[in-house]
C-alpha positions in Angstrom: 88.7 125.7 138.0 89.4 123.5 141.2 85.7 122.7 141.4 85.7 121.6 137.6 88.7 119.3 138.0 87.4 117.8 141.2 84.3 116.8 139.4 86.2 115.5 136.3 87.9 113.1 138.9 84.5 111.8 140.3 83.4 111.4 136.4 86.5 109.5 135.9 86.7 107.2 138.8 83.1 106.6 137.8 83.8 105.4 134.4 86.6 103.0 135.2 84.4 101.3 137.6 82.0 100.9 134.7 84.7 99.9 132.6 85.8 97.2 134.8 82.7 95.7 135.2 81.5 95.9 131.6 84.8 93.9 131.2 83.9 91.7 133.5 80.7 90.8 132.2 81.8 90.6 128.7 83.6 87.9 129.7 81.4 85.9 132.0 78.2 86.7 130.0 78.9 84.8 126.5 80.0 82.1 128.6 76.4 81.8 130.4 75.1 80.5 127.1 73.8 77.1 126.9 76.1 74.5 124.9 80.0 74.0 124.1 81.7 75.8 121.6 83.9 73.0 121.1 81.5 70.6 120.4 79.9 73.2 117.3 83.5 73.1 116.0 83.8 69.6 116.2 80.2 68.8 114.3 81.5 70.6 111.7 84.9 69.1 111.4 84.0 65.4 112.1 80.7 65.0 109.9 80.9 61.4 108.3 83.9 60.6 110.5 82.7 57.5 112.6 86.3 56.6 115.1 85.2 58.1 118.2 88.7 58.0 119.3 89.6 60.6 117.2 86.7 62.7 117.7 87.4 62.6 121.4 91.5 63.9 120.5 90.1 66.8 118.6 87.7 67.8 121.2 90.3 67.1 123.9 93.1 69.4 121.7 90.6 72.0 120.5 89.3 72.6 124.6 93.4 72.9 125.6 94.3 75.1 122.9 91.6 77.6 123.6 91.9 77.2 127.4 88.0 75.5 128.1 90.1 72.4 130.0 91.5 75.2 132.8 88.9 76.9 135.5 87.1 79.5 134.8 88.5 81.9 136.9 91.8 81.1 135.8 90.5 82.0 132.0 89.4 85.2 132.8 92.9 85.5 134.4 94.2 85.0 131.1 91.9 87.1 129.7 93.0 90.0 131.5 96.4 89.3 130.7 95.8 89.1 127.2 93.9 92.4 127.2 96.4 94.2 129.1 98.9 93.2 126.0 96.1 94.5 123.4 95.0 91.0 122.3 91.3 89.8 122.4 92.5 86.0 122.0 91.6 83.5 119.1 88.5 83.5 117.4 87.0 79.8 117.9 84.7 80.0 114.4 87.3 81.1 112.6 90.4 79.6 114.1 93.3 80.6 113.6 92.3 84.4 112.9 93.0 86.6 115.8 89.9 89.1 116.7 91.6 91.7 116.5 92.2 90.9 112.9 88.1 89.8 112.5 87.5 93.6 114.4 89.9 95.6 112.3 88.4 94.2 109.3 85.2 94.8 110.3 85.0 97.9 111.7 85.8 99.8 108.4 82.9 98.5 106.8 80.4 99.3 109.6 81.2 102.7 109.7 81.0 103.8 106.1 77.3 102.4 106.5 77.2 104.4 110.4 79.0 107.3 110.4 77.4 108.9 107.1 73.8 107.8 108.4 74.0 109.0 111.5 75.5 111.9 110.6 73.1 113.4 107.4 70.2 111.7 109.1 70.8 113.7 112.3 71.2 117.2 110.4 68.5 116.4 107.7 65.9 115.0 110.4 66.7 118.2 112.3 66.8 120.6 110.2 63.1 119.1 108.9 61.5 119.0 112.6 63.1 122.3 113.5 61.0 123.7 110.5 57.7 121.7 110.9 57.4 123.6 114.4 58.0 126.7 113.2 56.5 127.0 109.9 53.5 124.4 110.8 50.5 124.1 108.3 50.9 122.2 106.0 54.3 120.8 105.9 54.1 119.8 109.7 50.8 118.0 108.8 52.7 115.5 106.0 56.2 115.9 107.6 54.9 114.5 111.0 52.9 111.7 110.3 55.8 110.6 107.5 58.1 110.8 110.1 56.0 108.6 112.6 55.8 105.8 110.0 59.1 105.7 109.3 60.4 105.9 112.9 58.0 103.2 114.3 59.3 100.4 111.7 62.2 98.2 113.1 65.4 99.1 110.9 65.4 95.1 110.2 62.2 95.2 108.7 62.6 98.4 106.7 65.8 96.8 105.5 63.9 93.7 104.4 61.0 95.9 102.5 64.0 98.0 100.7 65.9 94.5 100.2 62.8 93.0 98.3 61.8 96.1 96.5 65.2 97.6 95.4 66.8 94.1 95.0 64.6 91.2 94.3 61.9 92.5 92.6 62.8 95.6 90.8 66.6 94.7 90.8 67.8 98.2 91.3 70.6 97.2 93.5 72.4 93.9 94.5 70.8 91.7 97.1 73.8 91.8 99.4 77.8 91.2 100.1 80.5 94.9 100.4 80.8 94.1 96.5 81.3 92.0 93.8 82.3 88.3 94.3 84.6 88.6 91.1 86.7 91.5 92.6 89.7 91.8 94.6 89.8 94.8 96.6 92.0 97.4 95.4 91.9 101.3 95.3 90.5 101.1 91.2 87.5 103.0 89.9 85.8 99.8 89.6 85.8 98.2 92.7 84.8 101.7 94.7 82.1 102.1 92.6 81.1 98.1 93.4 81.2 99.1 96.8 79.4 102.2 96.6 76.1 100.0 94.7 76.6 97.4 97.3 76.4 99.9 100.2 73.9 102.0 98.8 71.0 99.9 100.4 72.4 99.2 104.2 73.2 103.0 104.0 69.7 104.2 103.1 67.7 101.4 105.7 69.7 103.2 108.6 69.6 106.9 107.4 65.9 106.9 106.3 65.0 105.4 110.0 67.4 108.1 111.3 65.8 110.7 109.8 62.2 109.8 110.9 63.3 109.9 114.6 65.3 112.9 114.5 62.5 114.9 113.0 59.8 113.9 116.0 62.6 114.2 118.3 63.3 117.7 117.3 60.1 119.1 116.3 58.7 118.1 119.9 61.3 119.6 121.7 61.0 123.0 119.7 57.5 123.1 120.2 58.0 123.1 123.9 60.6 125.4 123.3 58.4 127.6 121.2 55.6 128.0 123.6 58.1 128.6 126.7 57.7 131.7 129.0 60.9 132.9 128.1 59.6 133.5 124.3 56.0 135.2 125.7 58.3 137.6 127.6 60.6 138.3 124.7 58.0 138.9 122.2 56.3 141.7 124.7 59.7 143.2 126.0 59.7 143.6 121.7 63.1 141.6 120.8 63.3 140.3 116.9 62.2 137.2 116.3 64.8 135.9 114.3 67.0 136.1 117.3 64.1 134.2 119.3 64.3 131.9 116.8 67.8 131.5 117.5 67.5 131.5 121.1 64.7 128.6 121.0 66.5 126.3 118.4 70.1 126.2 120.2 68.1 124.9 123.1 66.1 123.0 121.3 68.7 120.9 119.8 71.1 120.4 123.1 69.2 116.8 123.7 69.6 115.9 120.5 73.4 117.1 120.3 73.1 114.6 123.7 72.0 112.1 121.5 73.9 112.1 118.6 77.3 111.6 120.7 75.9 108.5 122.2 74.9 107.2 119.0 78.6 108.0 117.8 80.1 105.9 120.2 77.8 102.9 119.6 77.9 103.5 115.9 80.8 100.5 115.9 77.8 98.4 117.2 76.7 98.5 113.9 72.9 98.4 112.7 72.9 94.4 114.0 70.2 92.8 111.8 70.7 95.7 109.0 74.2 94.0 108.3 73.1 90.4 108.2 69.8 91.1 106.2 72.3 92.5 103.3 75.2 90.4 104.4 76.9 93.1 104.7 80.7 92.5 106.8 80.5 95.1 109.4 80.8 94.1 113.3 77.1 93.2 113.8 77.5 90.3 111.1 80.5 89.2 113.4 78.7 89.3 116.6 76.2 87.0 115.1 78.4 84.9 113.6 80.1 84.8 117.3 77.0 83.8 118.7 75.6 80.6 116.8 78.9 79.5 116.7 79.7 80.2 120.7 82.7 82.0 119.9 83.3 83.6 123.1 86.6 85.5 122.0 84.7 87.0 119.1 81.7 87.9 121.1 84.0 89.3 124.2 85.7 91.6 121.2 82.6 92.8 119.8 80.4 93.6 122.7 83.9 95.0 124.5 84.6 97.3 121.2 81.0 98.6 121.4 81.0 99.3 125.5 84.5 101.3 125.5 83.0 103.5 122.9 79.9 104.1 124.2 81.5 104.6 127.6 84.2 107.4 126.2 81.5 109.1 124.3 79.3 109.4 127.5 82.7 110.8 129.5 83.7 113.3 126.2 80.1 115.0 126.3 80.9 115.2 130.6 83.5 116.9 130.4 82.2 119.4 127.6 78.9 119.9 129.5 80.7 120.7 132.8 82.7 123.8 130.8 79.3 124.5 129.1 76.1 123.9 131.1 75.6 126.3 133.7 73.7 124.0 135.8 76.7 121.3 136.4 78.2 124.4 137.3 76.6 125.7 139.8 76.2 121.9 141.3 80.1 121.8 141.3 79.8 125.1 143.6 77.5 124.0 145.3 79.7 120.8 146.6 82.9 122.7 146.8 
């Protein structure tokens, strides 16, 4: 157990470096971008107002209040300091919300599109590759090429087709929004069911694409599985073959299990262009709302929000596949 615990350090050490830097960068990145956030803010607040005076007191007040007028190293200082206390800082677009406000709003609503589509996509588009390389004929001949369409168009574009077939010109479903303008959220029967038509379309642009990809994914790694030695030698030495099947399947599916953690932790990423298409207020909308406008703190929070869970989902399937995989193992033996 020494040798496990001593790699669980390394993996530890290794991620905190990677989490210091990916700090670092998302806060020196966003400020890279051509043009003053400032100055978008005060476009939009001085439009018709001709005293340059007070144009020039707004800019000079807007750039002390969100620290632009100090160095830069001395704002990253503060930023530091500010996420040390658990705040991301002021949001400039959206002045005076707080970003962790903007985030904790958001988040909710990205992951009841996420977390459902990754999830049934991921068992659904497994499940249907899994049996394409088994059962093959004719199934695996309209199952595969199905899948290949689906998987090879961008999610923003199959959310545009859906948007303009579903929405516009069939008018199945609402073109966009979490629900009705006229509704204030509340827990009534009414306003779930607003939100369930709402999110029925940004749900089914991300699952249908998950689906697709899961199904090649799988059914190519069971067909390698299928025609390993290991099933040859089992089939002569005369072992069942449902318990090959077994056997071939559970291996089968470790990359995809590989997979589907990683997307877990990015799932608060959000399906970027899938949200804006159906304006749709999850965190992808945000970060492109951060971005035209320059609003650094906002696009710090998001990209920051999306890199700690990637980064603990990455360290959570380390540590299970260093109790589970036999090969970690025998490399932690091996440097003990």
């Amino acid at each position: 157990m020494g040798h496990y615990f001593r790699y669980l350090g390394q993996k530890t050490i290794w991620y905190l470096i990677t989490l210091v830097i990916a700090v670092a960068l998302n806060f020196f990145l966003p400020r890279m971008i051509e043009g003053n956030p400032v100055s978008v803010i005060l476009g939009n607040l001085t439009t018709g107002m001709s005293d340059t005076n007070s144009q020039k007191k707004i800019f000079e007040t807007f750039n002390k209040e969100f620290g632009l007028d100090k160095p830069l190293i001395e704002q990253f200082g503060l930023y530091l300091g500010g996420l040390f206390q658990g705040d991301m800082g002021t949001s400039f677009t959206q002045y005076p919300r707080k970003v962790n406000d903007i985030l904790a709003a958001a988040v909710p609503w990205t992951l009841a599109i996420q977390l459902p589509a990754i999830i049934i996509g991921w068992f659904l588009g497994n499940i249907l590759g899994a049996y394409a390389a088994y059962k093959k004929g004719v199934f695996d001949k309209v199952l595969f090429p199905l899948s290949m369409f689906i998987n090879s168009i961008p999610p923003f574009a199959f959310s545009i087709i859906l948007l303009y077939l579903f929405a516009i010109q069939w008018k199945v479903f609402p073109t966009g929004n979490a629900y009705s303008f006229q509704m204030i959220p509340s827990m009534s029967w009414a306003f779930i069911s607003s939100v369930l038509y709402h999110w029925t379309l940004p749900f089914l642009s991300v699952l249908l694409v998950w689906i697709g990809g899961q199904a090649i994914g799988m059914r190519s790694m069971a067909i390698y599985e299928l025609n390993a030695d290991y099933v040859l030698y089992s089939k002569l030495m005369g072992v069942k073959e449902r318990k090959i099947v077994r056997y071939v399947f559970r291996n089968a599916v470790l990359p995809q299990v590989t997979g589907l953690a990683v997307s877990l932790g990015t799932m608060v990423g959000g399906a970027l262009v899938t949200e804006i298409v159906f304006s749709y207020p999850g965190i992808g909308t945000y970060m492109f709302k951060g971005i035209s406008g320059l609003d650094y703190p906002l696009i710090s929070g998001c990209t920051l929000l999306i890199t700690i869970g990637v980064l603990i989902a990455n360290f959570v399937l380390e540590v299970i596949y260093g109790l589970i995989d036999p090969r970690i193992k025998a490399s932690q033996l091996g440097e003990g």
